[in-house]
C-alpha positions in Angstrom: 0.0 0.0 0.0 1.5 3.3 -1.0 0.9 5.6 2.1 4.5 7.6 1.7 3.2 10.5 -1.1 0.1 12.5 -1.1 -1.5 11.3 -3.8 -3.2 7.9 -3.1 -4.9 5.6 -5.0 -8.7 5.5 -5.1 -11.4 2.7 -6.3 -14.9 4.2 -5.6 -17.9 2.4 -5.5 -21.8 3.7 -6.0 -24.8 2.6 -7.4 -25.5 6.3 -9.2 -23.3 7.0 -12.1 -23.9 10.2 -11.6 -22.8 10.7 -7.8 -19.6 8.7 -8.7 -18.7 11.1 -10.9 -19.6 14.0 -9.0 -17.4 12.0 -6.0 -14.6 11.3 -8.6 -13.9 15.1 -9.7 -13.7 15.3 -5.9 -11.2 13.3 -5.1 -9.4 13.5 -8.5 -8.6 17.1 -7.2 -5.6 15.6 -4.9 -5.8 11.7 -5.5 -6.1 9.1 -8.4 -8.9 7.5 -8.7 -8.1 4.2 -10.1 -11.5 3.0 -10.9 -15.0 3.1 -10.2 -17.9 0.2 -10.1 -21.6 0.0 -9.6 -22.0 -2.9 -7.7 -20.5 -4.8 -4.9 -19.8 -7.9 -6.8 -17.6 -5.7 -9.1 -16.0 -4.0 -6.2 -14.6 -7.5 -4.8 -13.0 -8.3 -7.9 -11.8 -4.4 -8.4 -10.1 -4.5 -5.3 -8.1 -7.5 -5.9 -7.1 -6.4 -9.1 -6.2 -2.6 -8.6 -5.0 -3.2 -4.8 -6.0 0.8 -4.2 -5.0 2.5 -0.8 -8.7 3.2 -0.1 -11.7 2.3 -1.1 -14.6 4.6 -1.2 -18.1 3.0 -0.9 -21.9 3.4 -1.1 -23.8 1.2 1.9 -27.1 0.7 -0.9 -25.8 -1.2 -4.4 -27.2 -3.9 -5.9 -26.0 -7.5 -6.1 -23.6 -7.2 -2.9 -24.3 -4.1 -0.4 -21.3 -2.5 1.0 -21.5 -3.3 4.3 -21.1 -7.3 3.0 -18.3 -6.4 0.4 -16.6 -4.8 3.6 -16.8 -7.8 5.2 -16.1 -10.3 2.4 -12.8 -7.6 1.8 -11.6 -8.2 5.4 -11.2 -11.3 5.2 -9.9 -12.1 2.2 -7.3 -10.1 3.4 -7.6 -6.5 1.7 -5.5 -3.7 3.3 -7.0 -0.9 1.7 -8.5 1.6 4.0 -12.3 2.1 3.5 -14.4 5.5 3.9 -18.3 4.9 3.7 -20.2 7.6 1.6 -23.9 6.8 2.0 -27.4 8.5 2.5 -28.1 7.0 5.9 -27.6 8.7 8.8 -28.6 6.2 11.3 -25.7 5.3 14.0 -26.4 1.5 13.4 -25.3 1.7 10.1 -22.6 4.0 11.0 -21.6 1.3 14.5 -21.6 -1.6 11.9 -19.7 -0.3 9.2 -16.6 1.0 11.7 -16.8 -2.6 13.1 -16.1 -4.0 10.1 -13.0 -2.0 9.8 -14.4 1.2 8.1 -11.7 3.8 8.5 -14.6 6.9 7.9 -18.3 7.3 7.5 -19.4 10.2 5.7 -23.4 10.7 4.6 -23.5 12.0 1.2 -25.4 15.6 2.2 -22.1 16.5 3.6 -20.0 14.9 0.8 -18.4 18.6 -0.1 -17.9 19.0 4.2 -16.8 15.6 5.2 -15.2 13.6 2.6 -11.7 15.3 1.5 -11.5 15.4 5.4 -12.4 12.0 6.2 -10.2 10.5 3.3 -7.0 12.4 5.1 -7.8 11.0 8.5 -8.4 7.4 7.2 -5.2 7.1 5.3 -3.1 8.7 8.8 -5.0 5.9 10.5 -7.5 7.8 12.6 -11.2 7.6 12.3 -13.8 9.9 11.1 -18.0 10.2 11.0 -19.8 12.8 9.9 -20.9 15.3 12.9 -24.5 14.6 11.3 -24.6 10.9 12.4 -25.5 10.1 16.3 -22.9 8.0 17.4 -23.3 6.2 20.8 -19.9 5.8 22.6 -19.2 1.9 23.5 -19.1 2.5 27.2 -22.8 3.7 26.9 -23.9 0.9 25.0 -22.9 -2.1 27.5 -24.9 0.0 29.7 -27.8 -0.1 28.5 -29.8 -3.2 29.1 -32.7 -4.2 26.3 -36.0 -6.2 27.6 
């Protein structure tokens, strides 16, 4: 994985053509973006071939959602970093996806805000969510006691 330069390599993955490319220009301002898919299927096979630095990925794609591909990347051994860009805002989502090793989790209404941001902090190794997305700290939720 080539962490040493500025300029990483990106694979980005979205259902919508059109946010991917909208995403793309974005990114492409200080990274390469190495490739983008459509599905999660595609994403799998992708990532093995392009071995990026960091994937970027939707939660909602046909085929395979994200949130499997994250897992099925994990164990096959991937070491890119992964940022979620995704429309939900709901903390489960969010909780799940950094459990699976998600790096950031940005919601695509703050895509100009969040992502160039959570992209930087992913690839120094620290994590990121959008300030839009109720996270419950850990401590809190082996607190709380369900009926």
């Amino acid at each position: 994985m080539n962490t040493s330069t500025t300029q990483m390599r990106i694979l980005m993955a979205d259902d919508h053509p059109a946010t991917l490319a909208q995403t793309a220009r974005l990114i492409g301002e200080q990274h390469e973006v190495v490739g983008t898919v459509t599905n999660g299927l595609d994403l799998l096979e992708a990532a093995a071939r392009l071995n990026p630095d960091l994937i970027v990925l939707d939660i909602s794609m046909p085929g395979l959602d994200g949130l499997e591909a994250a897992r099925r990347l994990k164990k096959s051994g991937c070491r890119s970093r992964m940022v979620f860009l995704t429309v939900h805002e709901d903390p489960d989502y969010a909780a799940e996806a950094l459990a699976l090793g998600a790096d950031a989790y940005v919601v695509k209404s703050r895509v100009a805000s969040d992502l160039t941001t959570a992209i930087s902090a992913a690839l120094a190794g620290r994590k990121f969510v959008s300030p839009s997305v109720p996270l419950v700290p850990a401590e809190e939720t082996k607190k709380q006691t369900y009926p």
